[in-house]
ZADO-1210 file (C-alpha; in nm, 4 decimals, padded with zeros to 6 digits):
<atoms>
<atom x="00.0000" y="00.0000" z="00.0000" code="UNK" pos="1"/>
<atom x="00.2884" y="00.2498" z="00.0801" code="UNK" pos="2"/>
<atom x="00.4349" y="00.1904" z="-00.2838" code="UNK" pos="3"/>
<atom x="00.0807" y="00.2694" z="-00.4295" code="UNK" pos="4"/>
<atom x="00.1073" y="00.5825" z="-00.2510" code="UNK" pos="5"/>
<atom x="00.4732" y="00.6635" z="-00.3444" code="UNK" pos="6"/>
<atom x="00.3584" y="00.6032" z="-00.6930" code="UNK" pos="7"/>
<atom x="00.0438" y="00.7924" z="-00.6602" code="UNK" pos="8"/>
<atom x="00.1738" y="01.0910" z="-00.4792" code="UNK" pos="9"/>
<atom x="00.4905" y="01.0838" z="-00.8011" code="UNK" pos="10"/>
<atom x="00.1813" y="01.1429" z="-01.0193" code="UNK" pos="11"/>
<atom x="00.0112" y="01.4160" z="-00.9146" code="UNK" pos="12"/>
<atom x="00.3354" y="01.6055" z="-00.9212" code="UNK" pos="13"/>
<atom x="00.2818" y="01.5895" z="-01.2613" code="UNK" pos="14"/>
<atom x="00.0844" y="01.8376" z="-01.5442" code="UNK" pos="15"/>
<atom x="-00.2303" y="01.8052" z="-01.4111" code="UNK" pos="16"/>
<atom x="-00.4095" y="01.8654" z="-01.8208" code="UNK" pos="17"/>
<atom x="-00.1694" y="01.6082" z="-01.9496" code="UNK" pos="18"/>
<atom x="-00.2670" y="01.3203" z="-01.6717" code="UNK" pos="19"/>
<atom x="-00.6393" y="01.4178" z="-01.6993" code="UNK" pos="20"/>
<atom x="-00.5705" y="01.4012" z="-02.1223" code="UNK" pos="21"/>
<atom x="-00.3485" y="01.0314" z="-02.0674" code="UNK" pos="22"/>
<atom x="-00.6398" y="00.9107" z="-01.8472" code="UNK" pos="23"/>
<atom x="-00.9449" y="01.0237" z="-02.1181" code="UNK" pos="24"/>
<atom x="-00.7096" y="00.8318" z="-02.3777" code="UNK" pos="25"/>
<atom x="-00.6343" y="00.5276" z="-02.2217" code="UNK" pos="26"/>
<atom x="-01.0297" y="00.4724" z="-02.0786" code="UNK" pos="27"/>
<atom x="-01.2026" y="00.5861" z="-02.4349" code="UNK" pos="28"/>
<atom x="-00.9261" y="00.3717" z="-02.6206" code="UNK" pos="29"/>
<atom x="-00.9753" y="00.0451" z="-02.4279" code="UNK" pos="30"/>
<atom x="-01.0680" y="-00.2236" z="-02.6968" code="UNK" pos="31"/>
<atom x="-00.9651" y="00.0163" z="-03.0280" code="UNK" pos="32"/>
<atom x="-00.7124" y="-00.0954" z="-03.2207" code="UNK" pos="33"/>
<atom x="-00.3679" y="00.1356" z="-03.2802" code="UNK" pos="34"/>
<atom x="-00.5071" y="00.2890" z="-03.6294" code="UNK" pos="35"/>
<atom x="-00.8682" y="00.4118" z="-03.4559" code="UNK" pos="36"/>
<atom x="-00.6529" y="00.5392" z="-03.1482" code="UNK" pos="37"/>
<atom x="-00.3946" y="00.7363" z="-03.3342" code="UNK" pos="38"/>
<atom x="-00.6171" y="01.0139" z="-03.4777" code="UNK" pos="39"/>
<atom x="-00.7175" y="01.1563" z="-03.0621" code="UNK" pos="40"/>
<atom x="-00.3988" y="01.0993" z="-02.9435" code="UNK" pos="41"/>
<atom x="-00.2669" y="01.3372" z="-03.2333" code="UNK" pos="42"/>
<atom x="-00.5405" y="01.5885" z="-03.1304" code="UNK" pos="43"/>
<atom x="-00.4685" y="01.5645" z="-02.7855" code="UNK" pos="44"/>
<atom x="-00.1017" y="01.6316" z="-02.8211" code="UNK" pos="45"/>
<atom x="-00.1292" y="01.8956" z="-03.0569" code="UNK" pos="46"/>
<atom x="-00.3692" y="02.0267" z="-02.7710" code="UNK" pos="47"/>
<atom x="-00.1485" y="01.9764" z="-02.4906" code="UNK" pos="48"/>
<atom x="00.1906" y="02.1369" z="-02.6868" code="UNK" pos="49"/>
<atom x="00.0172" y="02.4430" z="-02.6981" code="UNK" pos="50"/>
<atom x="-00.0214" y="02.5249" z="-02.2985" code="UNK" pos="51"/>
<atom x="00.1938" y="02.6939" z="-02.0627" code="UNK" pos="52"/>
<atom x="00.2657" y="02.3575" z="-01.8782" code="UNK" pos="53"/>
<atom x="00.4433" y="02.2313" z="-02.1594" code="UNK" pos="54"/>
<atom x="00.6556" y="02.5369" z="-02.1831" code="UNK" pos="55"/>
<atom x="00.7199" y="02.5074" z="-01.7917" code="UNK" pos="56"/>
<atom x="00.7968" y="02.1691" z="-01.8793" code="UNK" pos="57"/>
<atom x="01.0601" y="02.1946" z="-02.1037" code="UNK" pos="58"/>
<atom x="01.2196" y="02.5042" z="-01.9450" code="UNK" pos="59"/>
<atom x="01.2545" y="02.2785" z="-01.6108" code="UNK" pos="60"/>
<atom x="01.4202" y="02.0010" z="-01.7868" code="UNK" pos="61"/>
<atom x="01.6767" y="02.2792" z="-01.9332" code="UNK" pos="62"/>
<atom x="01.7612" y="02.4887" z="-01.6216" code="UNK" pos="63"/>
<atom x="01.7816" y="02.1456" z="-01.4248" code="UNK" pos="64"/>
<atom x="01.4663" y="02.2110" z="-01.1618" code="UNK" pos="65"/>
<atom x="01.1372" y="02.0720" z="-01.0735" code="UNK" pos="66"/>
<atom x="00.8437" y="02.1546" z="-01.2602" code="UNK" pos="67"/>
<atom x="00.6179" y="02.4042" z="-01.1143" code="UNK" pos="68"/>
<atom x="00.3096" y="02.2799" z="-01.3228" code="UNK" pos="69"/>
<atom x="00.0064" y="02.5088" z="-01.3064" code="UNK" pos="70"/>
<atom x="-00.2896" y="02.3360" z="-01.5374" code="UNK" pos="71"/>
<atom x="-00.2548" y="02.5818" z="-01.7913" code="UNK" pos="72"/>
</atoms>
């Protein structure tokens, strides 16, 4: 139970947009194949790529910090 938590607790550190867009895709996509998938997951990163997370994002990864992630 304490390594469900760890692992739990890791996530919601993360961009709050892209784990809520990761869990739509993963529930609506359960029993499509890879070619009926594809086409939302584009949309959805094309979506995601143009918030301020995913700026934050990369900008962390550069300057060597933690994300500050804001939903946005």
């Amino acid at each position: 139970q304490e390594e469900a938590m760890t692992y739990a607790r890791k996530m919601a550190e993360g961009a709050p947009m892209a784990l809520a867009a990761t869990k739509r895709l993963l529930w609506t996509g359960i029993g499509l194949g890879i070619d009926a998938a594809m086409p939302e997951e584009a949309r959805t990163v094309a979506n995601l790529c143009r918030t301020s997370d995913v700026a934050e994002g990369l900008a962390a990864v550069i300057e060597r910090r933690a994300p500050q992630f804001k939903g946005e």
